[in-house]
SEVO-454811 format. One record per residue (C-alpha): residue number from 1; x, y, z. Coordinates in steps of 0.1 Angstrom, whole numbers. Layout:
     i      px      py      pz
   NUM       X       Y       Z
...
! end
This chain:
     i      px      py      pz
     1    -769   -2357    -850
     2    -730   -2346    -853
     3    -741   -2313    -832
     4    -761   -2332    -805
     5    -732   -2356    -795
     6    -707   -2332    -791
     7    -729   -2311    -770
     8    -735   -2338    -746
     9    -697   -2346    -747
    10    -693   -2309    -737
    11    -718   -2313    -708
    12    -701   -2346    -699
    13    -663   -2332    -697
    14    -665   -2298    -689
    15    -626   -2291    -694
    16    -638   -2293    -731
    17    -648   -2263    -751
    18    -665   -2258    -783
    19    -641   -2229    -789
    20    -602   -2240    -778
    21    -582   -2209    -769
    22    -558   -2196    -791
    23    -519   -2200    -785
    24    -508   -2171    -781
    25    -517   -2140    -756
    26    -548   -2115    -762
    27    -529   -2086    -743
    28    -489   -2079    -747
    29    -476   -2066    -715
    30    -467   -2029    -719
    31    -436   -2013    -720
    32    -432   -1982    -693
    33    -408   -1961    -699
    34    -394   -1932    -676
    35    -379   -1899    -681
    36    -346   -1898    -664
    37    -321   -1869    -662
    38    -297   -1883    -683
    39    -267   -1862    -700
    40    -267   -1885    -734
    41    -307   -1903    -731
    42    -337   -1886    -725
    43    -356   -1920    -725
    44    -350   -1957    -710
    45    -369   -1985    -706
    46    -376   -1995    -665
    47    -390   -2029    -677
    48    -393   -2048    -706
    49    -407   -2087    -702
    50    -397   -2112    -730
    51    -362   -2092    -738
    52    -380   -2069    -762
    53    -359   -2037    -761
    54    -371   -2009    -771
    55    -360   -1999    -811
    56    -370   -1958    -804
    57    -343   -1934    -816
    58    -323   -1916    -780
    59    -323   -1882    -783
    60    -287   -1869    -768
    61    -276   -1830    -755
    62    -254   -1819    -774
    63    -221   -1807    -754
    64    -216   -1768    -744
    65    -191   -1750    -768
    66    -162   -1737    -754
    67    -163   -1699    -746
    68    -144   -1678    -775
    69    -109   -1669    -768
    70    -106   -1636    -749
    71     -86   -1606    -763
    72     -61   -1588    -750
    73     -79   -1559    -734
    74    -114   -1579    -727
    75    -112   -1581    -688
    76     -94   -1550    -684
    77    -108   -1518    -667
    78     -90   -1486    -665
    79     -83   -1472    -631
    80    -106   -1445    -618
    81     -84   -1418    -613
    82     -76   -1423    -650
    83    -114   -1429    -662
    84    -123   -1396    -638
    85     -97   -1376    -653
    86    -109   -1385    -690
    87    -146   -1376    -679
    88    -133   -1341    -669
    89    -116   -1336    -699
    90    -150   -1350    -717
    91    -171   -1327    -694
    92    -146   -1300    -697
    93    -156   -1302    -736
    94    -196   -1298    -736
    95    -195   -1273    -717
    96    -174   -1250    -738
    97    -196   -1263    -770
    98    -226   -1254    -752
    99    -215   -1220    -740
   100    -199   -1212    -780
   101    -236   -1223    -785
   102    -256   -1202    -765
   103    -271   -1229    -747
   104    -271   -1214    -714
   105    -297   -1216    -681
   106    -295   -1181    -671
   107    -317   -1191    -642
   108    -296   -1215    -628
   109    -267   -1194    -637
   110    -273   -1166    -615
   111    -282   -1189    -585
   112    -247   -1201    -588
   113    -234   -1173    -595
   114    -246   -1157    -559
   115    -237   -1186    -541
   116    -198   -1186    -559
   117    -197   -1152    -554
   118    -214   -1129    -523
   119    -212   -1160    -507
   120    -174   -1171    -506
   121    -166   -1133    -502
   122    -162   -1130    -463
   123    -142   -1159    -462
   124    -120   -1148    -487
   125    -118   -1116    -474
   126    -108   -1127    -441
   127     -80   -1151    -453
   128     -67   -1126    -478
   129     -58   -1100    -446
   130     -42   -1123    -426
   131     -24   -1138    -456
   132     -10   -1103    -464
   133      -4   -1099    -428
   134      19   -1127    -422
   135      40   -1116    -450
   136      44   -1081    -440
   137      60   -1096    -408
   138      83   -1111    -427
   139      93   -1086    -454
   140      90   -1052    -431
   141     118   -1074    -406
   142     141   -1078    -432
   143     140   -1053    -460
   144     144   -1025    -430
   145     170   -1041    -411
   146     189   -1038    -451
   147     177   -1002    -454
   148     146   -1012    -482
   149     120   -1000    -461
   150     107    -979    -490
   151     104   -1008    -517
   152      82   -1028    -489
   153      49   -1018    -504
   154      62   -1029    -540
   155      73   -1066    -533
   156      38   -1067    -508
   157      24   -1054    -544
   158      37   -1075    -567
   159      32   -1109    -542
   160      -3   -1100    -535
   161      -7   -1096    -572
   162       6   -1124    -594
   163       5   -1154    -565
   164     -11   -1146    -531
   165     -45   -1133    -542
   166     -56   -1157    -571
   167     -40   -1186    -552
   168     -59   -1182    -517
   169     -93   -1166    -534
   170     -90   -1202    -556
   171     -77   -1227    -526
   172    -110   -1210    -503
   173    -129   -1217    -535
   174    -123   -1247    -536
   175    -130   -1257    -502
   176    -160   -1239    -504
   177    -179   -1240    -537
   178    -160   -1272    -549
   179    -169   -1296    -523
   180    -204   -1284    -523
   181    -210   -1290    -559
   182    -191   -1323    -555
   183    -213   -1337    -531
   184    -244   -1320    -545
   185    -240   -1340    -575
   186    -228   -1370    -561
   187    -259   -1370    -545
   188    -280   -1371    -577
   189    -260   -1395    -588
   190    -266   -1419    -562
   191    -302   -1414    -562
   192    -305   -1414    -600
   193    -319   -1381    -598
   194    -297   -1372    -632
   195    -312   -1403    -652
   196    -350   -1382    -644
   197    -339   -1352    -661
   198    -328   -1375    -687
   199    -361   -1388    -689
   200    -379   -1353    -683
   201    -357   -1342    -722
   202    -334   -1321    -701
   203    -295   -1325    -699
   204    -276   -1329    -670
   205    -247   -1309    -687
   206    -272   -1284    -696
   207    -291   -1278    -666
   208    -263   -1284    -634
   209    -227   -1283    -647
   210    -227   -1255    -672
   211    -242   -1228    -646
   212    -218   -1236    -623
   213    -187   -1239    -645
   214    -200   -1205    -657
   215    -202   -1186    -620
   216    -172   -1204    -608
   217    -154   -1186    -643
   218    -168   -1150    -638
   219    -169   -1147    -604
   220    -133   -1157    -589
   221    -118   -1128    -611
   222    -141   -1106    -586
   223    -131   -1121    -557
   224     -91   -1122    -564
   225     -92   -1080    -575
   226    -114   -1074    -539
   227     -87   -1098    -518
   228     -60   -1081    -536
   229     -72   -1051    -519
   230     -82   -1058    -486
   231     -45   -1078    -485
   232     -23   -1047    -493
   233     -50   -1023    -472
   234     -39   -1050    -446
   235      -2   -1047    -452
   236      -4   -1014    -451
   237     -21   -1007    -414
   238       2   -1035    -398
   239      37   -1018    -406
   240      20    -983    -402
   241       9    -996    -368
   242      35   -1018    -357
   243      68   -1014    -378
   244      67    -974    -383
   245      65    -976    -419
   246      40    -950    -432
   247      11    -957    -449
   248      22    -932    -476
   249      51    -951    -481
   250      37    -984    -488
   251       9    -975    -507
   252      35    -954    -533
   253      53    -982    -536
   254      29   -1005    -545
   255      19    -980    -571
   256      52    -976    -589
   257      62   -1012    -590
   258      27   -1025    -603
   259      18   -1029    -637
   260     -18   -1032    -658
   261      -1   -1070    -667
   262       4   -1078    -631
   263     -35   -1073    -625
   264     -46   -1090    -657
   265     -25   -1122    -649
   266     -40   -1120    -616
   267     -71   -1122    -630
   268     -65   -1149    -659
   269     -50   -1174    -633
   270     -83   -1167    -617
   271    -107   -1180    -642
   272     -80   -1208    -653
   273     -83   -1217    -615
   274    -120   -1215    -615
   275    -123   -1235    -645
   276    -100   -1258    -629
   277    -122   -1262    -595
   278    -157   -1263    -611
   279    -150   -1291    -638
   280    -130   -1310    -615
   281    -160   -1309    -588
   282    -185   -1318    -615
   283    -169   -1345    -630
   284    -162   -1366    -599
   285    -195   -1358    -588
   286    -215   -1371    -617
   287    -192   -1400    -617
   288    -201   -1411    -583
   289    -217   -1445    -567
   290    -216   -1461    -541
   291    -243   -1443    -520
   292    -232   -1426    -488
   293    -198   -1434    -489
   294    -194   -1430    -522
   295    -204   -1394    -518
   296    -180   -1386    -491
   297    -151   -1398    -510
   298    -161   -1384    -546
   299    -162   -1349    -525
   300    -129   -1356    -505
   301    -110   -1366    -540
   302    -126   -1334    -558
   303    -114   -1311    -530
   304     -78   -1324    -531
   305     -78   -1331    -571
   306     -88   -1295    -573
   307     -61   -1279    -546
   308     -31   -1302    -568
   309     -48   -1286    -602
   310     -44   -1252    -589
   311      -7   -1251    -580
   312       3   -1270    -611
   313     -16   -1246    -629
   314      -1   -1217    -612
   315      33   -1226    -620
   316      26   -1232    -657
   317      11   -1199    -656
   318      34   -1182    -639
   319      65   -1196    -658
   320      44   -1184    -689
   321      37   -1149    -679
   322      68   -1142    -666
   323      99   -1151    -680
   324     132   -1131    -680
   325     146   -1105    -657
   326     121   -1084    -644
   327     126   -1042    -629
   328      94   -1037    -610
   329     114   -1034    -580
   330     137   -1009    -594
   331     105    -985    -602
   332      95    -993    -563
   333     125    -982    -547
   334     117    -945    -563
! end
């Protein structure tokens, strides 16, 4: 009876239920959160009804350390001439160990050796004669207007020698062979041709620098003793032909006032200055970059490097070799 009166007071007044509703809500409203590109919180709420906030640790960057102090020498690069010069000197080195060690491409080094050599000789030869030329000018004029017209040939002799011949043979070199192996190597430099070898098992030092260190050493002796010669045979057939001075005369003096030291020194300057042209020209070849231009001016710098190396090498050879009073001219004059 309980049950059928409060059904039909339900039916009567439908705002009443048999179930009330509870007090408080079936769904909390949901928190949405963001991710925001905060230095010091990764995550913060957008919205948030009834002032809950929310309790979840923030995660925070932590700040960049400072860099470490720098030392005294950390930024510093040494200049290239300087960095060249100590890769010559480092070059300079292999190559002798390899040579003391027989590790030698004959191959290679008889290419080089007929390009140093057959092939700078007309050049030589030419600049050697009128070298030898100019100075007979010059000493026939004055030693005959003095009466020394028979010590002519010895001074041509001696000049032609211990300076003229091992300095122009070398300065020709130079210009010649030098700037060609400069730029040959600058060019595998540039286009990492050297770094292949590498990878092929084969040295650089091995294969391109020792060969031609090697032909530059051997084969400017050859050329100095050959532009010696053509240089006095030159001498000799200007005053004959121009001046009036015999043949005969010159050629006997040259005899008497040279000595087998005066031909040997002749000959050591030339492989100093050989050594001198072909390490130089290596070195600032395989230390090239830059492409194009880098090539031009590795083979400019070797060229002139090379020149400065042979006249300060000529002097410290010269002041070696010949020190004191010297009487060649007296055994000239007969």
């Amino acid at each position: 009876m309980a049950s059928l009166s409060l059904l039909r007071l339900s039916l009567s007044n439908p705002t009443t239920s048999l179930y009330p509703k509870p007090n408080y809500p079936l769904f909390q409203p949901r928190t949405r959160i963001a991710i925001k590109p905060n230095r010091h919180h990764l995550i913060t709420p957008l919205s948030h009804p009834d002032s809950i906030t929310n309790n979840s640790p923030t995660s925070s960057i932590p700040h960049s350390t400072s860099p470490p102090p720098s030392t005294l020498f950390s930024n510093w690069t040494p200049p290239r001439p300087l960095w060249r010069g100590l890769s010559a000197l480092v070059l300079a080195g292999q190559v002798a160990h390899r040579v003391l060690t027989g590790r030698v491409h004959r191959r290679n080094t008889l290419q080089q050796l007929e390009r140093v050599g057959p092939g700078s000789t007309g050049v030589s030869l030419l600049t050697a004669a009128f070298v030898g030329m100019a100075f007979t000018i010059q000493f026939v004029r004055e030693f005959t207007r003095l009466g020394l017209h028979r010590s002519v040939g010895g001074v041509l002799a001696l000049a032609l020698s211990r300076e003229l011949s091992p300095v122009v043979t070398a300065v020709v070199a130079a210009g010649r062979v030098g700037s060609a192996f400069a730029a040959e190597l600058g060019t595998m430099q540039v286009s990492e041709q050297t770094d292949t070898l590498r990878v092929l098992g084969t040295q650089p030092v091995d294969y391109l620098v020792t060969p031609r260190v090697l032909a530059c050493i051997l084969a400017l002796p050859v050329l100095t003793l050959l532009c010696f010669a053509v240089g006095l045979a030159s001498s000799a057939f200007l005053a004959d032909t121009v001046f009036g001075v015999s043949i005969n005369i010159i050629l006997d003096s040259a005899r008497r006032a040279l000595r087998p030291w005066d031909v040997l020194s002749s000959m050591i300057k030339s492989q100093v200055f050989g050594a001198v042209i072909s390490v130089v020209s290596c070195a600032w070849g395989v230390t090239t970059h830059g492409g194009a231009k880098g090539v031009g001016e590795s083979t400019t710098s070797a060229v002139v490097i090379s020149l400065v190396g042979i006249f300060i090498a000529d002097f410290a050879l010269s002041y070696l070799f010949f020190q004191g009073a010297g009487d060649s001219l007296k055994y000239a004059m007969g």
